[in-house]
mmCIF file as Biopython writes it, N, C-alpha, C and O atoms, coordinates in Angstrom:
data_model
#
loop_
_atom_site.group_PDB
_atom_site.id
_atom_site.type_symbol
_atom_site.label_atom_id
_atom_site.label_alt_id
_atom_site.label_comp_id
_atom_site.label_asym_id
_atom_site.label_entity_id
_atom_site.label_seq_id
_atom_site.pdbx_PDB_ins_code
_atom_site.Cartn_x
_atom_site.Cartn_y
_atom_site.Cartn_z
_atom_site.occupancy
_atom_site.B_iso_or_equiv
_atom_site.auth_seq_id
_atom_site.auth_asym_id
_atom_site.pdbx_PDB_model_num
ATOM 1   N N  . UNK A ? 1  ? -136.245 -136.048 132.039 1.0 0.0 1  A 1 
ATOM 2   C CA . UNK A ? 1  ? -136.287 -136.408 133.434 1.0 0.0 1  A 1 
ATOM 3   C C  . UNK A ? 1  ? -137.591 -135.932 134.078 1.0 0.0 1  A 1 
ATOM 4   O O  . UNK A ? 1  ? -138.201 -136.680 134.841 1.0 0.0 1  A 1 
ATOM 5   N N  . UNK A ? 2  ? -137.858 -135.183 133.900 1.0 0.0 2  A 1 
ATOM 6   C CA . UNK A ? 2  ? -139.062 -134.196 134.495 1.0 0.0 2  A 1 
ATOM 7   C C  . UNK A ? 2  ? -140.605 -134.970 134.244 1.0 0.0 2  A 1 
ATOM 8   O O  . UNK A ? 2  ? -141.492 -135.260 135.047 1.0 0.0 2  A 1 
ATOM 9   N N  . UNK A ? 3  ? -140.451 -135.226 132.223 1.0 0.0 3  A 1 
ATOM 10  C CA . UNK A ? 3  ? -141.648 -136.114 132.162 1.0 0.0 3  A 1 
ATOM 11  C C  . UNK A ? 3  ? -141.478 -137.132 132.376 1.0 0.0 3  A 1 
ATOM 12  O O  . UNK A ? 3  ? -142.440 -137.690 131.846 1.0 0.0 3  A 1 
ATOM 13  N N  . UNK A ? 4  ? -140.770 -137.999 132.904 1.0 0.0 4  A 1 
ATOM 14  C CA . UNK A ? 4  ? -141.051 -139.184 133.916 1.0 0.0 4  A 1 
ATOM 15  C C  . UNK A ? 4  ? -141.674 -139.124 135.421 1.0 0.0 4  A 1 
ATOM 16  O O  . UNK A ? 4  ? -142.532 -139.768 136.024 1.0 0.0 4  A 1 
ATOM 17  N N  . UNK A ? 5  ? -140.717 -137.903 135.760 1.0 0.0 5  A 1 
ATOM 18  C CA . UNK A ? 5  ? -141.627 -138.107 137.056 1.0 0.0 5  A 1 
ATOM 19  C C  . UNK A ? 5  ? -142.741 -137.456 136.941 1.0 0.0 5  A 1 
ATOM 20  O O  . UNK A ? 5  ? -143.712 -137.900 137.553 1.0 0.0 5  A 1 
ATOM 21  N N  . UNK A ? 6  ? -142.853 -136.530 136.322 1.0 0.0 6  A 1 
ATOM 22  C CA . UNK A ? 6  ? -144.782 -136.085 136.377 1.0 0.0 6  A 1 
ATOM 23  C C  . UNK A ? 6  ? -145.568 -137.304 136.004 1.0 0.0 6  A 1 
ATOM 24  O O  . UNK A ? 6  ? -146.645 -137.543 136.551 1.0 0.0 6  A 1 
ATOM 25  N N  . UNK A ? 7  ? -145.109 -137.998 135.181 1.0 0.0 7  A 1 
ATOM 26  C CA . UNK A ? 7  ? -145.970 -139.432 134.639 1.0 0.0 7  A 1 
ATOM 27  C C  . UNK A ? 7  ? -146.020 -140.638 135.966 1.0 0.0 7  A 1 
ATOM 28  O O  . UNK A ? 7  ? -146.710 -141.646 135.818 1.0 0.0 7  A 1 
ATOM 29  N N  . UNK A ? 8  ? -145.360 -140.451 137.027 1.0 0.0 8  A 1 
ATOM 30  C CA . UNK A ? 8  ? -145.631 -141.065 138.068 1.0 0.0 8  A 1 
ATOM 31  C C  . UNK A ? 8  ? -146.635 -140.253 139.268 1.0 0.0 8  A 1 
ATOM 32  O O  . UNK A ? 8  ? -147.467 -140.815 139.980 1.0 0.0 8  A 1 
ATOM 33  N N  . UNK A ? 9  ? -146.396 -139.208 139.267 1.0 0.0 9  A 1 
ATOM 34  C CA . UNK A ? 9  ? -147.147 -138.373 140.461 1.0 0.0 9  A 1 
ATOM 35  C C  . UNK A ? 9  ? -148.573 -137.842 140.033 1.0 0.0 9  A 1 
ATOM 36  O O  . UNK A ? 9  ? -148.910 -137.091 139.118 1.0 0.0 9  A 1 
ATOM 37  N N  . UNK A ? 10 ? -149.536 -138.717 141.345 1.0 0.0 10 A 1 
ATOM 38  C CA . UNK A ? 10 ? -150.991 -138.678 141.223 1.0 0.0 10 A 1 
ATOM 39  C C  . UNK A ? 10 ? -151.320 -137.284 141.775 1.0 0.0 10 A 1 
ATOM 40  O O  . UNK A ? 10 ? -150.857 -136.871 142.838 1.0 0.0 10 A 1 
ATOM 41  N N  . UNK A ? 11 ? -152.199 -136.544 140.938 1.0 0.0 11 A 1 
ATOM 42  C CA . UNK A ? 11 ? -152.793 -135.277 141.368 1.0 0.0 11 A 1 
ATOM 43  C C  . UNK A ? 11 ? -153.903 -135.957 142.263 1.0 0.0 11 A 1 
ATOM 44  O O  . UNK A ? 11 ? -154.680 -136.896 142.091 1.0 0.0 11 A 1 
ATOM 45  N N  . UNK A ? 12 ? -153.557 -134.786 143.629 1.0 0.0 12 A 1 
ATOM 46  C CA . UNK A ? 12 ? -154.675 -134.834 144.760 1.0 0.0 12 A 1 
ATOM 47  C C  . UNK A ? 12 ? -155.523 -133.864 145.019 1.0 0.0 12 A 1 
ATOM 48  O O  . UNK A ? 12 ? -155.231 -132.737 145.418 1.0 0.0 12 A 1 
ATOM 49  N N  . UNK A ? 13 ? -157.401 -134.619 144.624 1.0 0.0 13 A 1 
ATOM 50  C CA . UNK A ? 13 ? -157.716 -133.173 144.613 1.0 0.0 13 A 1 
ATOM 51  C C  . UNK A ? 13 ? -159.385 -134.007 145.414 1.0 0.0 13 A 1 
ATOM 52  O O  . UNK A ? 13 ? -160.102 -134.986 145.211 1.0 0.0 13 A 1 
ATOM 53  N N  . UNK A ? 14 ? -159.275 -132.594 146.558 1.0 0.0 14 A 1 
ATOM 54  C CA . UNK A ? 14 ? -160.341 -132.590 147.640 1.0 0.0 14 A 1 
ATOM 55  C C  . UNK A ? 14 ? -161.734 -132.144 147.425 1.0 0.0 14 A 1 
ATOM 56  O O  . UNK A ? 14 ? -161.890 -131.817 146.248 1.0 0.0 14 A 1 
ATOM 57  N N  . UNK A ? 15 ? -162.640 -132.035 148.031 1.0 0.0 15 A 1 
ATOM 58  C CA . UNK A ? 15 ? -163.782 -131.540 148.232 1.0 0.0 15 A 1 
ATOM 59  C C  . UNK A ? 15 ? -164.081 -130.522 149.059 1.0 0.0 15 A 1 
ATOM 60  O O  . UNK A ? 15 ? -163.915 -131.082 150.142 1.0 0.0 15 A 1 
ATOM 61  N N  . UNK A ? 16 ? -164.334 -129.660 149.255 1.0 0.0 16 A 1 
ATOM 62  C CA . UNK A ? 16 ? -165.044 -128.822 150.421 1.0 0.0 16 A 1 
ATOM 63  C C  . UNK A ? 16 ? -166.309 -129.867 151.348 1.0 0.0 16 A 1 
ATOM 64  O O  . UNK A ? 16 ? -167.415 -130.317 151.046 1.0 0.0 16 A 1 
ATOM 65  N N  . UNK A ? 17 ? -165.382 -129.931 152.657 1.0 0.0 17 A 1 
ATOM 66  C CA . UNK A ? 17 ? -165.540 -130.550 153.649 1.0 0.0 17 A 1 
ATOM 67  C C  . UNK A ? 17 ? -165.318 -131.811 153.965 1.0 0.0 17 A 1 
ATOM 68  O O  . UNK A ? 17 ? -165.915 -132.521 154.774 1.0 0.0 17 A 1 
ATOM 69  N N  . UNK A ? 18 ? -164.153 -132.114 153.073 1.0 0.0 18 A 1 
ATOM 70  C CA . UNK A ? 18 ? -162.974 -133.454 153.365 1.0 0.0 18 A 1 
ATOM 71  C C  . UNK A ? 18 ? -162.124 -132.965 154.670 1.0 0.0 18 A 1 
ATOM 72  O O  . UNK A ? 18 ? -162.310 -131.891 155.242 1.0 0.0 18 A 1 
ATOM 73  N N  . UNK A ? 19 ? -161.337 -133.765 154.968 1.0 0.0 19 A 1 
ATOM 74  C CA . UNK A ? 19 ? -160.667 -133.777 156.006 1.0 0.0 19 A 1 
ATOM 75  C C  . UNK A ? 19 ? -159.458 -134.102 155.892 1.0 0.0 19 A 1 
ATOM 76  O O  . UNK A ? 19 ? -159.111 -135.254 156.153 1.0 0.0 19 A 1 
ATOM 77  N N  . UNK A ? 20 ? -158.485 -133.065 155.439 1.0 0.0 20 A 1 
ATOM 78  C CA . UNK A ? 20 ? -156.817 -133.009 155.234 1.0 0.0 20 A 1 
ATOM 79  C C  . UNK A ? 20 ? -155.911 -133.069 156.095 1.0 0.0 20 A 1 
ATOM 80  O O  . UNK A ? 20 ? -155.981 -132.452 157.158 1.0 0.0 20 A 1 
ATOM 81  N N  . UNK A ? 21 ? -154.743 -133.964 155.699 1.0 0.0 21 A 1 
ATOM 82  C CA . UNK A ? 21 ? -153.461 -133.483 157.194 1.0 0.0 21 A 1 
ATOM 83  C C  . UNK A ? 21 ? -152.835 -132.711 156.209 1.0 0.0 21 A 1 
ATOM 84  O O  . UNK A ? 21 ? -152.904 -132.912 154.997 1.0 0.0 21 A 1 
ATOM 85  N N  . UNK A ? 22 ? -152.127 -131.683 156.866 1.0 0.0 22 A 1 
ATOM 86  C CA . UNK A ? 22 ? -150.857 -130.727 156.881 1.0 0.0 22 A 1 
ATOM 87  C C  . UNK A ? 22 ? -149.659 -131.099 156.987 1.0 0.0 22 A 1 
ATOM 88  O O  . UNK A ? 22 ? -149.374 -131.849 157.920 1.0 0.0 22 A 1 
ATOM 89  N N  . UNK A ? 23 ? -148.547 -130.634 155.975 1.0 0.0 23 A 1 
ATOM 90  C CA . UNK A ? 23 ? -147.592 -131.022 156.520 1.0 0.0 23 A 1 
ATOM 91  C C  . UNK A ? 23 ? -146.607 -129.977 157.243 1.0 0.0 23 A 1 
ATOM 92  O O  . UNK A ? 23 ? -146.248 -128.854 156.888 1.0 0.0 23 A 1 
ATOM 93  N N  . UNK A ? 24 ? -146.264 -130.816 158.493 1.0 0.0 24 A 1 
ATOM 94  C CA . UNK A ? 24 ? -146.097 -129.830 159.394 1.0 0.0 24 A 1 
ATOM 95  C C  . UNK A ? 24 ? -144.685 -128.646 159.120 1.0 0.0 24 A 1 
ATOM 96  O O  . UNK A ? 24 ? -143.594 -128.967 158.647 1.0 0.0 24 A 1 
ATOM 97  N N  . UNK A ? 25 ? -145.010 -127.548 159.472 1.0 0.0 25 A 1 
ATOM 98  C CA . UNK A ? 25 ? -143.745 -126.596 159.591 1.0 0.0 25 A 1 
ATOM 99  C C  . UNK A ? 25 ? -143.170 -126.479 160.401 1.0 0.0 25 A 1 
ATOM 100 O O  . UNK A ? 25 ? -143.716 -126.203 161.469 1.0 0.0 25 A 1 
ATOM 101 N N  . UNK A ? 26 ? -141.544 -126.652 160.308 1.0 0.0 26 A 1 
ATOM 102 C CA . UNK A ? 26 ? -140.709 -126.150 161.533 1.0 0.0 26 A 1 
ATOM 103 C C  . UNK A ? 26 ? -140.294 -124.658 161.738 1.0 0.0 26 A 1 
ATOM 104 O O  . UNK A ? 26 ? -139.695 -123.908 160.969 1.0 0.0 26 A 1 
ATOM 105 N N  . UNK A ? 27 ? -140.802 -124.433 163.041 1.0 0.0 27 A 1 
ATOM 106 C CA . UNK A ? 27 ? -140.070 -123.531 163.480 1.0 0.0 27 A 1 
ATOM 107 C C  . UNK A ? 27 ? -138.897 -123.628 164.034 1.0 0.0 27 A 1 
ATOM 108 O O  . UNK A ? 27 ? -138.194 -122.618 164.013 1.0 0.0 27 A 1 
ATOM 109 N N  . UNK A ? 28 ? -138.483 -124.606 164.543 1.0 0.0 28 A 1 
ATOM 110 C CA . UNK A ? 28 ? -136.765 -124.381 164.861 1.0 0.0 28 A 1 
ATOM 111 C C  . UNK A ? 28 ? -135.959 -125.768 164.729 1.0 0.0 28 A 1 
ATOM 112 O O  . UNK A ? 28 ? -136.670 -126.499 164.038 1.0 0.0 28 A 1 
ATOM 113 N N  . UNK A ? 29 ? -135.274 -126.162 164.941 1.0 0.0 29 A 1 
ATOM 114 C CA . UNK A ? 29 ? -134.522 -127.534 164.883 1.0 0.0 29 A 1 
ATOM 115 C C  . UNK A ? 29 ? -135.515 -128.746 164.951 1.0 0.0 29 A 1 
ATOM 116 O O  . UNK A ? 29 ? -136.031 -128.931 166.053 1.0 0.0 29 A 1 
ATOM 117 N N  . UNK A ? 30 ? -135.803 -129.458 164.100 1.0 0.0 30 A 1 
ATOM 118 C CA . UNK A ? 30 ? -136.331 -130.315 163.981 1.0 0.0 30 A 1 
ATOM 119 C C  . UNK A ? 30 ? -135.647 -131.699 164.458 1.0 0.0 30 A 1 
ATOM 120 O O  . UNK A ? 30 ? -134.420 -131.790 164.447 1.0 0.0 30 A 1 
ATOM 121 N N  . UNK A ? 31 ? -136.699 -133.089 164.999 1.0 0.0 31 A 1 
ATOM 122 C CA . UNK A ? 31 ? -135.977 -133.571 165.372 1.0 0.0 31 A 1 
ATOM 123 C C  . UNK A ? 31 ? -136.256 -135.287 164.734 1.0 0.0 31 A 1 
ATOM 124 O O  . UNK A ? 31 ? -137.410 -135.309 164.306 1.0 0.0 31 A 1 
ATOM 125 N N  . UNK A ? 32 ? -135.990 -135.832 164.661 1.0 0.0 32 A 1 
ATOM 126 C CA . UNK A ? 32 ? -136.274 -137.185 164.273 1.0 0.0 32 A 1 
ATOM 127 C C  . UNK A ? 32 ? -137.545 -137.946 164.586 1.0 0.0 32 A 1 
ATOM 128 O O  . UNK A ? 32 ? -138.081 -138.788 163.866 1.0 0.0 32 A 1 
ATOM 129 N N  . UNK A ? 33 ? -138.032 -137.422 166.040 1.0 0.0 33 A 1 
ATOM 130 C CA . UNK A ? 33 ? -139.020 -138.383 166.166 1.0 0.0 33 A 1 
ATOM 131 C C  . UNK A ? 33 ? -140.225 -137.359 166.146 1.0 0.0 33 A 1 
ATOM 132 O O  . UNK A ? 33 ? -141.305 -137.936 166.273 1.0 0.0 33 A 1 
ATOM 133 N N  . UNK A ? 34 ? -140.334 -135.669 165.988 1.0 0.0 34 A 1 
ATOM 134 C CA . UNK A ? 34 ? -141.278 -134.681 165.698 1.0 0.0 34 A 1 
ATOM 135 C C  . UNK A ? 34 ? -142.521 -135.635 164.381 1.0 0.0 34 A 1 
ATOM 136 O O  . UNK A ? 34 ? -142.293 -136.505 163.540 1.0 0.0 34 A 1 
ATOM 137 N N  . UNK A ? 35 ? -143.651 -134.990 164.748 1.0 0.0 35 A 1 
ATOM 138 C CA . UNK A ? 35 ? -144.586 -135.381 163.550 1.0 0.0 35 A 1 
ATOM 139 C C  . UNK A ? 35 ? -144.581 -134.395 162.514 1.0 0.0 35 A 1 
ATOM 140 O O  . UNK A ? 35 ? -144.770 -133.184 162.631 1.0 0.0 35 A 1 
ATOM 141 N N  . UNK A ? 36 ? -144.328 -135.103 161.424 1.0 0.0 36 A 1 
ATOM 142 C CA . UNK A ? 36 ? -144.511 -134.808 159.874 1.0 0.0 36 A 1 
ATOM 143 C C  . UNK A ? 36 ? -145.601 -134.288 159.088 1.0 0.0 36 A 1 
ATOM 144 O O  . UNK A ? 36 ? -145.592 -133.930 157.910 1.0 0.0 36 A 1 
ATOM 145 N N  . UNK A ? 37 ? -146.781 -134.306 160.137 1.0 0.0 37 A 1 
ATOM 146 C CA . UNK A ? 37 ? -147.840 -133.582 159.437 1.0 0.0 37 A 1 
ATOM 147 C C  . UNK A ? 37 ? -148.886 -133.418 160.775 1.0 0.0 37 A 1 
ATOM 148 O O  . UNK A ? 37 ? -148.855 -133.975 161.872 1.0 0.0 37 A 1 
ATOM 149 N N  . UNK A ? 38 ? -149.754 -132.487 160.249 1.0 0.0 38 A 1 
ATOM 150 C CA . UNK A ? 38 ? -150.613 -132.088 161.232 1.0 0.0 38 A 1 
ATOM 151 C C  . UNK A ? 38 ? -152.163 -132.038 160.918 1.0 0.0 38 A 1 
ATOM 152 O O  . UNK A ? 38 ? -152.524 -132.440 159.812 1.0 0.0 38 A 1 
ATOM 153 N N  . UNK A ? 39 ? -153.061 -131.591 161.778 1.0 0.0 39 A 1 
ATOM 154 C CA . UNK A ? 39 ? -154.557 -131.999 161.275 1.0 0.0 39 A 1 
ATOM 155 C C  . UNK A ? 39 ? -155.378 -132.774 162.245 1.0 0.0 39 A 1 
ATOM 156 O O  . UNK A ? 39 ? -154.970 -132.816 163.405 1.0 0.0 39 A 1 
ATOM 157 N N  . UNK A ? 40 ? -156.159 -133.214 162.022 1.0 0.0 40 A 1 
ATOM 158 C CA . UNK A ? 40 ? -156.819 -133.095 160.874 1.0 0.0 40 A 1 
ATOM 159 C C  . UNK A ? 40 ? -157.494 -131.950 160.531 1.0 0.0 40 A 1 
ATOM 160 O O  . UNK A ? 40 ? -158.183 -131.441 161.415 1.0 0.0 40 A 1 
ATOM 161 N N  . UNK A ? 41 ? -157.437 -131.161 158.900 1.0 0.0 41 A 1 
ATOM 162 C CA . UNK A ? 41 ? -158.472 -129.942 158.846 1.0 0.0 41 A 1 
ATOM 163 C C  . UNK A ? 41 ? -159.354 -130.030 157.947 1.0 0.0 41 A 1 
ATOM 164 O O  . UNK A ? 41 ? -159.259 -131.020 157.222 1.0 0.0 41 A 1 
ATOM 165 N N  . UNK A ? 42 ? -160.332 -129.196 157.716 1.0 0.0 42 A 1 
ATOM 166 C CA . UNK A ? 42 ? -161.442 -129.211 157.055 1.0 0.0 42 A 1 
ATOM 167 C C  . UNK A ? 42 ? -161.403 -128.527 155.749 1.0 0.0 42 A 1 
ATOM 168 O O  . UNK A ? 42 ? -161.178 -127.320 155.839 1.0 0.0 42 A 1 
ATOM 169 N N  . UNK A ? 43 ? -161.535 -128.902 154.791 1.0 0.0 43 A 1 
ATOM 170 C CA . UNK A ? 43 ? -161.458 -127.787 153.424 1.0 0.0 43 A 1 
ATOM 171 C C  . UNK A ? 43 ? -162.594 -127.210 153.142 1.0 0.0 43 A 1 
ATOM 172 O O  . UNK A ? 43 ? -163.585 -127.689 152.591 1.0 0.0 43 A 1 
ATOM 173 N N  . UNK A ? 44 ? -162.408 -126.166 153.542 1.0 0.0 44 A 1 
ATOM 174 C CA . UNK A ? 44 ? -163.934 -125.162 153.553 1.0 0.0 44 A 1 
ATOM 175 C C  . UNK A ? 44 ? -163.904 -124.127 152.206 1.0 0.0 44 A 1 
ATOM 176 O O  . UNK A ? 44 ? -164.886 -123.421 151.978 1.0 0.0 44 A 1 
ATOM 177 N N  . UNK A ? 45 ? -162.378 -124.078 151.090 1.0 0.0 45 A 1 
ATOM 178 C CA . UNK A ? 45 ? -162.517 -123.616 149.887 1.0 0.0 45 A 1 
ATOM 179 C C  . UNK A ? 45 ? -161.794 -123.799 148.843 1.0 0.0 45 A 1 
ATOM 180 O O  . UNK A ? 45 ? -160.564 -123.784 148.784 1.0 0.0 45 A 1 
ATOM 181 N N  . UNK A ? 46 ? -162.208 -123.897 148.381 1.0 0.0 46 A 1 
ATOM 182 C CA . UNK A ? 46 ? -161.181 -124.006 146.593 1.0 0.0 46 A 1 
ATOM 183 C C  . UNK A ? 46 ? -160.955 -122.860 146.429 1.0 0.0 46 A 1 
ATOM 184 O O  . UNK A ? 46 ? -161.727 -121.914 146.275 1.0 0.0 46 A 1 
ATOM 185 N N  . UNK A ? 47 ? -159.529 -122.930 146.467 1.0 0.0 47 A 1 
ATOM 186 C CA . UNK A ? 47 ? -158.722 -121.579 145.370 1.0 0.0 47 A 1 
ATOM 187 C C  . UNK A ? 47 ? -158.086 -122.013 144.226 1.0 0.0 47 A 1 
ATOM 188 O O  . UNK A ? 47 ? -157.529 -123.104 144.109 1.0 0.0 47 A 1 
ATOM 189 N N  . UNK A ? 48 ? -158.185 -121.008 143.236 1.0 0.0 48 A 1 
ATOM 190 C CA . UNK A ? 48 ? -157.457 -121.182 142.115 1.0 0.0 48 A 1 
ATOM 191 C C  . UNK A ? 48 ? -156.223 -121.916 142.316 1.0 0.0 48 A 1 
ATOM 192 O O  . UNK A ? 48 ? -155.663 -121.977 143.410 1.0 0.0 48 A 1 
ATOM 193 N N  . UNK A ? 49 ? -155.757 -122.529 141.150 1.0 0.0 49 A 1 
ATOM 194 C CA . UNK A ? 49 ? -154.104 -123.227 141.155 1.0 0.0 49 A 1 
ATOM 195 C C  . UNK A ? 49 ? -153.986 -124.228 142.173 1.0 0.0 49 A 1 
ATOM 196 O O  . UNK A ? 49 ? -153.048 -124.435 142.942 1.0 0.0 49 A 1 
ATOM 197 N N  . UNK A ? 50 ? -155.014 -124.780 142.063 1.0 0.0 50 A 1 
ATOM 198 C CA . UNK A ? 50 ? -154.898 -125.819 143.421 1.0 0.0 50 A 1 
ATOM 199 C C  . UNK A ? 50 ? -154.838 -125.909 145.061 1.0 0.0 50 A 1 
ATOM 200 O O  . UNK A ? 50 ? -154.613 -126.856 145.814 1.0 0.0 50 A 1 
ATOM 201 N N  . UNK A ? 51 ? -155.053 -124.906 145.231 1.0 0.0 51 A 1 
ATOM 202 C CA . UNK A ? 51 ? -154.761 -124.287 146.355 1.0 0.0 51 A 1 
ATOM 203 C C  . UNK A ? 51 ? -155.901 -124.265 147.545 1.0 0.0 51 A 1 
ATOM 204 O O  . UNK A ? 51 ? -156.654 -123.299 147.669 1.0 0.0 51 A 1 
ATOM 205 N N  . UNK A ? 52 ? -155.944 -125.137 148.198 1.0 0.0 52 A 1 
ATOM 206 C CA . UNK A ? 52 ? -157.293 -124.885 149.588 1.0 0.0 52 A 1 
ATOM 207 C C  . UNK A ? 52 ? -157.379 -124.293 150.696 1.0 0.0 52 A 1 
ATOM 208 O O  . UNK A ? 52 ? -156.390 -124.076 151.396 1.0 0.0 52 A 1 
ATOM 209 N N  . UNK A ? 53 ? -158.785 -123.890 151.067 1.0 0.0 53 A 1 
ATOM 210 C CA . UNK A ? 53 ? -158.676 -123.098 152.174 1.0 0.0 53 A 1 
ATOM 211 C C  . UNK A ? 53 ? -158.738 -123.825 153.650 1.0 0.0 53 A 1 
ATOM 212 O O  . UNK A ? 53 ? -159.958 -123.916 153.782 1.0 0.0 53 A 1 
ATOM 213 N N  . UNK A ? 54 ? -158.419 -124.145 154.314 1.0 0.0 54 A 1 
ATOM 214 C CA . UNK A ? 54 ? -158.336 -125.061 155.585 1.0 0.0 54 A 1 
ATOM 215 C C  . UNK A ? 54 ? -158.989 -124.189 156.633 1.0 0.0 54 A 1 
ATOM 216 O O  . UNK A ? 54 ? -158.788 -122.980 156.750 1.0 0.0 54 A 1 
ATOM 217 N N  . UNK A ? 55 ? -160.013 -125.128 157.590 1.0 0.0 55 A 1 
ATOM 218 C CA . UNK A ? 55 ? -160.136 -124.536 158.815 1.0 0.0 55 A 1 
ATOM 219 C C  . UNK A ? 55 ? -159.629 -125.533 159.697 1.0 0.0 55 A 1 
ATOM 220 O O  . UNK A ? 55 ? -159.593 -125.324 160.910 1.0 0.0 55 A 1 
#
């Protein structure tokens, strides 16, 4: 099951000084029509494990 879906899901990978949305976090009851992501931010670093630094 697992290697099927990894064999569908495209790795996304940025540049330092692309321009990313976030997806957004709730802090409390979320609601249906709230936005799903946030941004736009700037990737100002590569971290290990895939991981970027956003300003």
């Amino acid at each position: 099951m697992a290697k099927a879906y990894n064999a569908r899901v495209k790795s996304r990978n940025f540049q330092v000084g692309d321009l990313v949305m976030r997806k957004a976090e709730a802090s409390g009851p979320v609601g249906k029509l709230d936005p799903k992501w946030e941004g736009p931010y700037k990737v100002v670093e590569i971290v290990n494990g895939g991981a970027y630094r956003l300003q």
